[in-house]
C-alpha positions as CSV (number, residue, x, y, z in Angstrom):
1,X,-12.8,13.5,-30.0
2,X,-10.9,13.0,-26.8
3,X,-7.5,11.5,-27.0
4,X,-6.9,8.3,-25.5
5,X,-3.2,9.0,-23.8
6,X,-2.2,12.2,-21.9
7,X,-0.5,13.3,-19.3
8,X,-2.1,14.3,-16.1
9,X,-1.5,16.2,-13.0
10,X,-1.0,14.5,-9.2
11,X,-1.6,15.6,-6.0
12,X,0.8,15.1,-2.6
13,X,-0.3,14.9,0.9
14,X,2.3,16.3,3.2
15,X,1.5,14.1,6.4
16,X,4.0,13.6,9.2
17,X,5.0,10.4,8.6
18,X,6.9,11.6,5.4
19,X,10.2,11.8,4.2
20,X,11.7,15.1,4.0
21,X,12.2,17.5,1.2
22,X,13.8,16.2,-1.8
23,X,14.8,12.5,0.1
24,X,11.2,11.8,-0.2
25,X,10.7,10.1,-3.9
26,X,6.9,12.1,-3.8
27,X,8.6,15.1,-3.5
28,X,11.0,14.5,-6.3
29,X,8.3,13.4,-8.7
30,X,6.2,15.9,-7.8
31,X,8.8,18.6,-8.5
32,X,9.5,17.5,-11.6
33,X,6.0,16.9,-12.9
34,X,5.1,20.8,-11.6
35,X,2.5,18.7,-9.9
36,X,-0.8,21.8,-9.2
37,X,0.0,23.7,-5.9
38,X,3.5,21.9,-5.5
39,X,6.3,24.6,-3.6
40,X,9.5,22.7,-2.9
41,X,10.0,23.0,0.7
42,X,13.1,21.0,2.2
43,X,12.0,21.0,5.5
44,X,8.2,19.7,4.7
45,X,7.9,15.8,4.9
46,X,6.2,14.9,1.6
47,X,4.2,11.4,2.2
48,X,2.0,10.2,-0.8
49,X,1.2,11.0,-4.0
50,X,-2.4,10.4,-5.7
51,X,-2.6,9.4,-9.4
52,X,-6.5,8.8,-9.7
53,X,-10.2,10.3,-9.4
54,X,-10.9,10.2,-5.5
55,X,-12.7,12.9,-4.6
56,X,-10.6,13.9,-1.5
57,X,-7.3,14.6,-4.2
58,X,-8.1,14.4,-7.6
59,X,-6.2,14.0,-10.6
60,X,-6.0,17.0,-13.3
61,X,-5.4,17.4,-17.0
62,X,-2.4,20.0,-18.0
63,X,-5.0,22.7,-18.5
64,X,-6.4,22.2,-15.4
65,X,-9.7,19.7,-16.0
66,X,-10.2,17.2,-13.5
67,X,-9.6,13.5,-15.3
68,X,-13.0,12.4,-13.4
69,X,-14.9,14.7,-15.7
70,X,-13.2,14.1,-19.0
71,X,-13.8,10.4,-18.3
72,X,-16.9,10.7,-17.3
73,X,-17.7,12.7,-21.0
74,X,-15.9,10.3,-22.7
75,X,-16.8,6.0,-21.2
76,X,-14.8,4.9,-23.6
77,X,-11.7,5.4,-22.3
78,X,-12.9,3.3,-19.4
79,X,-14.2,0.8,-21.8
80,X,-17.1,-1.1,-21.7
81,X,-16.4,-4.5,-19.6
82,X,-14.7,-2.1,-16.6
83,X,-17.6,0.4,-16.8
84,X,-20.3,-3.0,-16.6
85,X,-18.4,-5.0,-14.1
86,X,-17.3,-3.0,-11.7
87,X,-20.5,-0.1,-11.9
88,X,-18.2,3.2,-11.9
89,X,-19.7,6.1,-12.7
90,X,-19.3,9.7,-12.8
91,X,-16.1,9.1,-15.0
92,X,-14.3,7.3,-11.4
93,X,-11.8,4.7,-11.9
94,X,-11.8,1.4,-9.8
95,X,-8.4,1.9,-7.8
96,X,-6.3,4.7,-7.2
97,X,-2.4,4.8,-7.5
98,X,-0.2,6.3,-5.0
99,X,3.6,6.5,-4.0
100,X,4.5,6.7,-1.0
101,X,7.8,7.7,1.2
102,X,8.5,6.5,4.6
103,X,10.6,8.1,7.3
104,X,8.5,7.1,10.2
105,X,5.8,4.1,10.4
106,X,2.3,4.5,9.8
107,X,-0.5,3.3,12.0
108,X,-1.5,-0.1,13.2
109,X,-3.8,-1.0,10.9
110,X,-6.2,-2.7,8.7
111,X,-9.2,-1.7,5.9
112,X,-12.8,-3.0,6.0
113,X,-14.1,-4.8,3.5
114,X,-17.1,-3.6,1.6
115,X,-19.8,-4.8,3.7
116,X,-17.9,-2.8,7.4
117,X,-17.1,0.1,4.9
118,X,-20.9,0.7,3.7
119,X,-21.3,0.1,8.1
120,X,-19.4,2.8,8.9
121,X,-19.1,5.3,6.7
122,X,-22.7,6.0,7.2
123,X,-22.1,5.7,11.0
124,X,-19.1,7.6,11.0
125,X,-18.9,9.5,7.9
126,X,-16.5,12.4,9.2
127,X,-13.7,9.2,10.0
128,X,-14.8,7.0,7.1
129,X,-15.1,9.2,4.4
130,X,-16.6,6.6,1.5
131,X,-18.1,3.5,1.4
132,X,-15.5,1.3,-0.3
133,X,-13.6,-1.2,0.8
134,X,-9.3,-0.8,0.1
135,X,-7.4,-3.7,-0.8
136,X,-3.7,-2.6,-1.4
137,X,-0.7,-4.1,-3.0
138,X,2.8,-1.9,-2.1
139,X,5.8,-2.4,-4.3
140,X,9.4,-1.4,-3.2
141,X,11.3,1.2,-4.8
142,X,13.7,1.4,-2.7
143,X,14.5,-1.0,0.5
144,X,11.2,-0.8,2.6
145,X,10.0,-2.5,5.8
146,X,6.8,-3.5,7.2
147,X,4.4,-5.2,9.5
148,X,2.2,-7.3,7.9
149,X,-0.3,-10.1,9.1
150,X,-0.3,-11.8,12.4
151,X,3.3,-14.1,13.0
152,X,2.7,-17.8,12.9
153,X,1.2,-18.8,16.2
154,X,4.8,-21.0,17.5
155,X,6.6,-17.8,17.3
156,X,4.0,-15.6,19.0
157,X,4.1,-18.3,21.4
158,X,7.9,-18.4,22.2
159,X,7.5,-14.4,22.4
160,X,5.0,-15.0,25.3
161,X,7.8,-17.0,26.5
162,X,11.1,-14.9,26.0
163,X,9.8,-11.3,26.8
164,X,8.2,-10.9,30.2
165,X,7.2,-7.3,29.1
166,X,5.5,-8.5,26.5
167,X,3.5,-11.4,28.7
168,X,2.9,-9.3,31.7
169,X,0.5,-7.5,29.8
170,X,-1.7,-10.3,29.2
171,X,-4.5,-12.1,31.2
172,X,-3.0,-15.7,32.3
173,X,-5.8,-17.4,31.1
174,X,-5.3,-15.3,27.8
175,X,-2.2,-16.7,27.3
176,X,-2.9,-20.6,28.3
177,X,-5.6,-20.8,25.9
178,X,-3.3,-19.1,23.5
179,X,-0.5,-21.9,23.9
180,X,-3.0,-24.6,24.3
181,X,-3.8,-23.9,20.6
182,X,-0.8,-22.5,19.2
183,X,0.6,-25.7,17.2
184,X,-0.1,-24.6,14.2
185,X,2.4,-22.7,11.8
186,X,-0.9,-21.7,9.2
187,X,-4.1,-22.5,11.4
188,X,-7.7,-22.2,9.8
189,X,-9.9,-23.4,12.7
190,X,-12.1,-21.0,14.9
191,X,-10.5,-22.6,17.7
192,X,-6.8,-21.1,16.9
193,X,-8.6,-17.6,15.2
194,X,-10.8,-17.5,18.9
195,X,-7.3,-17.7,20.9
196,X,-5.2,-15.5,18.8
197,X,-8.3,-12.8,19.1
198,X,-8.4,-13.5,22.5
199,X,-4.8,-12.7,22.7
200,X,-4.6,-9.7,20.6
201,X,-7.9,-8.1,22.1
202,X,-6.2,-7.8,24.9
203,X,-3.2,-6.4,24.0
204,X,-4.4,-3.4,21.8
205,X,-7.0,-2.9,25.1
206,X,-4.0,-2.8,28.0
207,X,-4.5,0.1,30.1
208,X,-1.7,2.9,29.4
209,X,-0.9,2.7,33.2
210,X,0.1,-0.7,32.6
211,X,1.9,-1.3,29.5
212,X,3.5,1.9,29.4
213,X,5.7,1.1,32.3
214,X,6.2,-2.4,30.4
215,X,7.4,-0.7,27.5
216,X,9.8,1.1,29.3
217,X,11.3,-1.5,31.0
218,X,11.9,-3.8,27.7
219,X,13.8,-0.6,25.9
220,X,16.0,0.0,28.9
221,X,16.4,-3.9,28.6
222,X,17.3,-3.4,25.0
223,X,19.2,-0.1,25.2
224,X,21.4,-1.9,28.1
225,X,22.3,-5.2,25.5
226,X,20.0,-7.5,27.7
227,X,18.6,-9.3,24.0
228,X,17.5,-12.5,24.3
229,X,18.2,-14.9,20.9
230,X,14.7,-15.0,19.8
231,X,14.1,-11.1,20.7
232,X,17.1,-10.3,18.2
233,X,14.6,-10.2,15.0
234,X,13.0,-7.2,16.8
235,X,15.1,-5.6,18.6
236,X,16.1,-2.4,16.4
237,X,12.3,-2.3,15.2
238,X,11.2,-2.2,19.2
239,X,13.3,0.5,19.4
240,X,12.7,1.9,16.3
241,X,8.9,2.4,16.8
242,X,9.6,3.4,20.4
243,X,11.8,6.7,19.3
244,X,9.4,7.4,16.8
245,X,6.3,7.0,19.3
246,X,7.0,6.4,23.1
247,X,4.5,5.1,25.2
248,X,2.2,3.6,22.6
249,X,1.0,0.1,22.2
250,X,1.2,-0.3,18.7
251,X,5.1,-0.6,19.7
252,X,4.1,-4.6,21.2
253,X,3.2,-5.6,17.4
254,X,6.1,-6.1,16.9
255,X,5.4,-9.3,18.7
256,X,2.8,-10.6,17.1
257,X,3.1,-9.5,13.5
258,X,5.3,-10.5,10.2
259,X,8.3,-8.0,10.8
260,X,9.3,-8.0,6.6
261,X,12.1,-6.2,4.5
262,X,11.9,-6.2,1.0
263,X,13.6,-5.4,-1.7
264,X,13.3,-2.8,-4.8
265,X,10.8,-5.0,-7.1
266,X,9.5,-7.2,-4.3
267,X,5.6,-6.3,-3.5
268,X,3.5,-7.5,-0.4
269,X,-0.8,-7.4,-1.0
270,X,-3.2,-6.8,1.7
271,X,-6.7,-7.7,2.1
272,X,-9.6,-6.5,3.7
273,X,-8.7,-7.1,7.9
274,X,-4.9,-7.9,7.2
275,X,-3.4,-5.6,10.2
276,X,-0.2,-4.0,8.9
277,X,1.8,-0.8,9.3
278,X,4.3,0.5,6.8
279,X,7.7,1.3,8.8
280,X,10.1,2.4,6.1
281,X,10.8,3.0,2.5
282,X,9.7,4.4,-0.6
283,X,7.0,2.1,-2.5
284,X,4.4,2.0,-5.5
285,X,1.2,1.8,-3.9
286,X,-2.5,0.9,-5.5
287,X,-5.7,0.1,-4.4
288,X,-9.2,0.0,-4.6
289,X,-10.5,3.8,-4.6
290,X,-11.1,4.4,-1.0
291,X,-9.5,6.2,1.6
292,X,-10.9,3.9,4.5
293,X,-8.6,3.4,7.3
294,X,-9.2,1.8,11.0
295,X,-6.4,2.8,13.0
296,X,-5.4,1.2,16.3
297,X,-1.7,2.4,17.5
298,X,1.3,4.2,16.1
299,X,-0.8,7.5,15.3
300,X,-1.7,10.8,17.1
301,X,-4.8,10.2,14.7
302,X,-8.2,9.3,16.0
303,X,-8.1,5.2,17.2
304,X,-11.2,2.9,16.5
305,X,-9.5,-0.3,18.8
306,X,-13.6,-1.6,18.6
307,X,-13.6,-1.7,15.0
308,X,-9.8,-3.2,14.2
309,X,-10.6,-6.0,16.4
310,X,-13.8,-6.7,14.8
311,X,-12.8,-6.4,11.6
312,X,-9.7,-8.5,11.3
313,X,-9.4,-11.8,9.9
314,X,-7.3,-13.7,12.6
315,X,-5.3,-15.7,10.2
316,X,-1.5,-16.2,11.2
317,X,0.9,-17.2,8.7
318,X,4.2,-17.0,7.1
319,X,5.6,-13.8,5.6
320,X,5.4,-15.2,2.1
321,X,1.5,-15.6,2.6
322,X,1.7,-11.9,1.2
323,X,4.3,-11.7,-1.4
324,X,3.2,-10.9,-5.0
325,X,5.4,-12.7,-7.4
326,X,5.8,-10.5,-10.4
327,X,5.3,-12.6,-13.6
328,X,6.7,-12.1,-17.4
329,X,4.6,-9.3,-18.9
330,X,5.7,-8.8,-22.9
331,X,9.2,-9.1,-23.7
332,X,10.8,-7.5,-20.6
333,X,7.8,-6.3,-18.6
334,X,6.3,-8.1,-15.0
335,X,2.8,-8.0,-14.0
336,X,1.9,-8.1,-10.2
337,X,-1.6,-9.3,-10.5
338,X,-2.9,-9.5,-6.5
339,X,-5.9,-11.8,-6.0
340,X,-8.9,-9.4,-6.6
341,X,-10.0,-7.7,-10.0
342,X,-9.7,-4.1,-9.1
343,X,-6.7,-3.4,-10.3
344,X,-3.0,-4.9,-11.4
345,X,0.4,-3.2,-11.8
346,X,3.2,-4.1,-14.6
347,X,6.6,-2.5,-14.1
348,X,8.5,-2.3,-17.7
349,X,12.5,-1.3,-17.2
350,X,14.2,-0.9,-20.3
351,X,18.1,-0.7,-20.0
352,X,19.9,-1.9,-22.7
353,X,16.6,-2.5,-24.5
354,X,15.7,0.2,-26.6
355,X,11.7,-0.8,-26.8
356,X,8.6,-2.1,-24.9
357,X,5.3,-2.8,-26.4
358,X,2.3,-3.4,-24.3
359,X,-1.0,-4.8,-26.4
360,X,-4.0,-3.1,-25.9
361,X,-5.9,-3.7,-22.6
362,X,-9.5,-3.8,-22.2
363,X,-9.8,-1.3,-19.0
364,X,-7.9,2.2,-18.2
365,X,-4.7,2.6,-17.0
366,X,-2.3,5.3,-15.1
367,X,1.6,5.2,-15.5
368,X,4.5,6.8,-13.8
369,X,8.0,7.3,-15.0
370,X,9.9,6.6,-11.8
371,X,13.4,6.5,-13.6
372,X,15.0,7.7,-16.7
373,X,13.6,9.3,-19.9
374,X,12.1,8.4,-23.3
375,X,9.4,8.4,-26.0
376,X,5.7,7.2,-25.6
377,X,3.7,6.3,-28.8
378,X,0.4,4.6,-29.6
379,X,-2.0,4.1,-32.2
380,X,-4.7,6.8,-31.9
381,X,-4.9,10.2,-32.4
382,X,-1.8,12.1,-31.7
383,X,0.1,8.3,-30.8
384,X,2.5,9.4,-33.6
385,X,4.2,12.2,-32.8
386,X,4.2,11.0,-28.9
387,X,5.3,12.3,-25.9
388,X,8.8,12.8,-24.0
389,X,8.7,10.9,-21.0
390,X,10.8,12.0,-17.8
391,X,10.8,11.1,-14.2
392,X,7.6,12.1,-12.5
393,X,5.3,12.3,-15.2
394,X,2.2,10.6,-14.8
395,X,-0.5,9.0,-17.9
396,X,-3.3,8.2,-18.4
397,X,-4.0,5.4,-20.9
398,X,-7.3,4.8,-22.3
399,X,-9.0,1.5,-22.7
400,X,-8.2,-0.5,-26.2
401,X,-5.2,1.6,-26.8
402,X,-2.0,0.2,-27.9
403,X,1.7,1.4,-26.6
404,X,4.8,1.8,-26.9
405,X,7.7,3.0,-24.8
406,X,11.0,3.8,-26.3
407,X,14.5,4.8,-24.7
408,X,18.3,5.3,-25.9
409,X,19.1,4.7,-22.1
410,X,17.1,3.5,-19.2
411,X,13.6,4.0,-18.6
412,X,11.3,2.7,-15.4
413,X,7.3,3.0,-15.4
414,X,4.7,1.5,-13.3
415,X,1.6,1.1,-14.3
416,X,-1.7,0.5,-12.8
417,X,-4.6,-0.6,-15.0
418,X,-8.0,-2.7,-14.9
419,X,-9.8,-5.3,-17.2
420,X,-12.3,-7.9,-16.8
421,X,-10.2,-10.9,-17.2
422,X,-6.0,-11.2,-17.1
423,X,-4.5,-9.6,-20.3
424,X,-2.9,-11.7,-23.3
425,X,1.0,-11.5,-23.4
426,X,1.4,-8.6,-26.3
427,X,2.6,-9.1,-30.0
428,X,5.4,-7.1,-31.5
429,X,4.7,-4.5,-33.3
């Protein structure tokens, strides 16, 4: 009989973008949980780490099994309504669970949704490497910044208007259909989607021999104290993404999309043709299991301008659009439950508490200890002698199993899990 809690193994990716040595939270978690392969190397930038069954960096058991093949022997512990509604197989879960550390901003960019990701992975299936679509919810650990979804179109407008860099790069008829229909502060009509696409077509297609001379100009501007009040929002980030990639385009989003800073706790979701790019931070990161990505600026990485532009949704709005409110979960837990059913996270913090009880759930779910130490318990086999719990260890939690986490001090875990329908606040045990 296969247990239904134990610990397993993650994976890191060591991409540029990450933060370095032991600053870089992946790095610290993966040191600690003796994560397979892991060498501590304080000059190597240590990006994500992958809690999960994708095939391109899979999970393991202690002993060295992969979790996709003990899952796959025993159903079960995905449980019946996940393994129906969502048609895994092969022992895969619906979403995978990262953390990730930012020293320097990712790409441009936005993720098809299911029908584009079928489209181009078998088109392109050395850039597009499944056929998934990858919805994505990022929590903060620490202070963390992004772009994220296009600005409200009044304040893309009154960019067009304060930063001649910015505007020079653009066709003039571009831009006076843009401010012909740029009234709106949350427009749905094609009219107002067919300007803003207009707009931002443009810019991500500038020739280098144009904007790049554009670009230059606006950071001496910037670098000399020549800010104009509404430029001072995005100043630092302008110069910012310049340092970290001069010349590029992707450095003019700035103008056009949500520039956000959130807090430990606070958590942004993105949908399928949301265009984003992480700038800074470390974060709790989940969603659905794919590795599809359509990149556009900000990367030495391959750029598919084409299939951003015809992907994206074209809806401007507010920050807040995509802000996850975490909501009461047990006694002290919060849930961040994003709008689609692949997956949710609840983050339980005991300090001063000496107990947490989460019910039973009717789907899998992974947990990481990002803070502290304690006890885990649960009814099933081995549930009563438990385990120790210390930063960096990673569990999985099988379907219909009942926990507990215990601490004399402070304890921090995230966990990622999916069901078929929102779970039921638990009962004390």
């Amino acid at each position: 009989m296969t247990a239904s809690v134990f610990q397993i193994l993650p994976t890191t990716q060591k991409y540029d973008w990450g933060k370095i040595g032991l600053t870089s939270k992946v790095a610290q978690f993966a040191d600690a949980a003796k994560a397979p392969g892991f060498q501590l190397d304080e000059k190597s930038p240590y990006a994500e780490l992958w809690m999960g069954t994708h095939s391109s960096s899979p999970s393991r058991l202690l002993d060295g099994t992969p979790l996709k093949d003990v899952l796959a022997s025993a159903p079960s512990l995905i449980g019946d309504d996940v393994l129906n509604i969502f048609e895994v197989d092969d022992g895969n879960l619906p979403f995978l669970f990262k953390i990730l550390a930012i020293r320097k901003a990712l790409s441009i960019q936005t993720h098809p949704d299911k029908r584009m990701a079928e489209r181009l992975h078998a088109e392109r299936p050395d850039l597009y490497k499944d056929a998934n679509h990858k919805p994505e919810m990022a929590i903060a650990l620490t202070p963390f910044t992004a772009l994220c979804g296009f600005l409200p179109l009044p304040q893309i407008a009154t960019y067009l208007t304060s930063t001649p860099e910015f505007a020079s790069l653009l066709p003039a008829t571009a831009i006076s259909n843009f401010l012909a229909n740029s009234g709106s502060h949350t427009p749905t009509g094609e009219t107002e989607k067919d300007a803003l696409k207009e707009l931002f077509s443009a810019l991500m297609s500038a020739d280098p021999s144009k904007y790049q001379p554009e670009l230059a100009k606006l950071v001496k501007r910037y670098r000399e104290g020549e800010v104009k009040e509404a430029e001072m929002h995005v100043k630092e980030l302008v110069l910012q993404l310049e340092s970290q990639y001069p010349g590029d385009i992707g450095v003019f989003c700035a103008f056009v999309l949500n520039y956000m800073r959130l807090s430990p706790g606070e958590a942004i979701f993105l949908g399928a043709g949301e265009p984003h790019a992480y700038i800074s931070g470390d974060i709790v990161e989940t969603m659905a299991t794919s590795d599809n990505v359509i990149r556009a600026g900000l990367t030495p990485k391959l750029r598919d301008v084409p299939s951003l532009l015809e992907n994206l949704t074209y809806v401007a709005a507010e920050s807040t659009k995509h802000i996850v409110a975490p909501k009461p979960f047990g006694t002290i837990s919060t849930i961040y439950d994003p709008p689609i059913p692949e997956f949710s996270v609840v983050r339980a913090r005991l300090s001063g508490v000496p107990e947490e009880v989460h019910d039973a759930l009717k789907g899998p779910s992974l947990f990481i200890v990002t803070e502290g130490s304690g006890k885990l318990t649960w009814e099933g086999e081995g549930g009563e002698d438990g385990e120790e719990l210390s930063a960096g260890k990673v569990f999985f939690v099988g379907a219909n199993t009942r926990i507990r986490f215990e601490t004399t001090a402070t304890l921090e875990v995230y966990r990622a899990f999916v069901e078929s329908k929102p779970p039921s606040p638990p009962q004390q045990l």
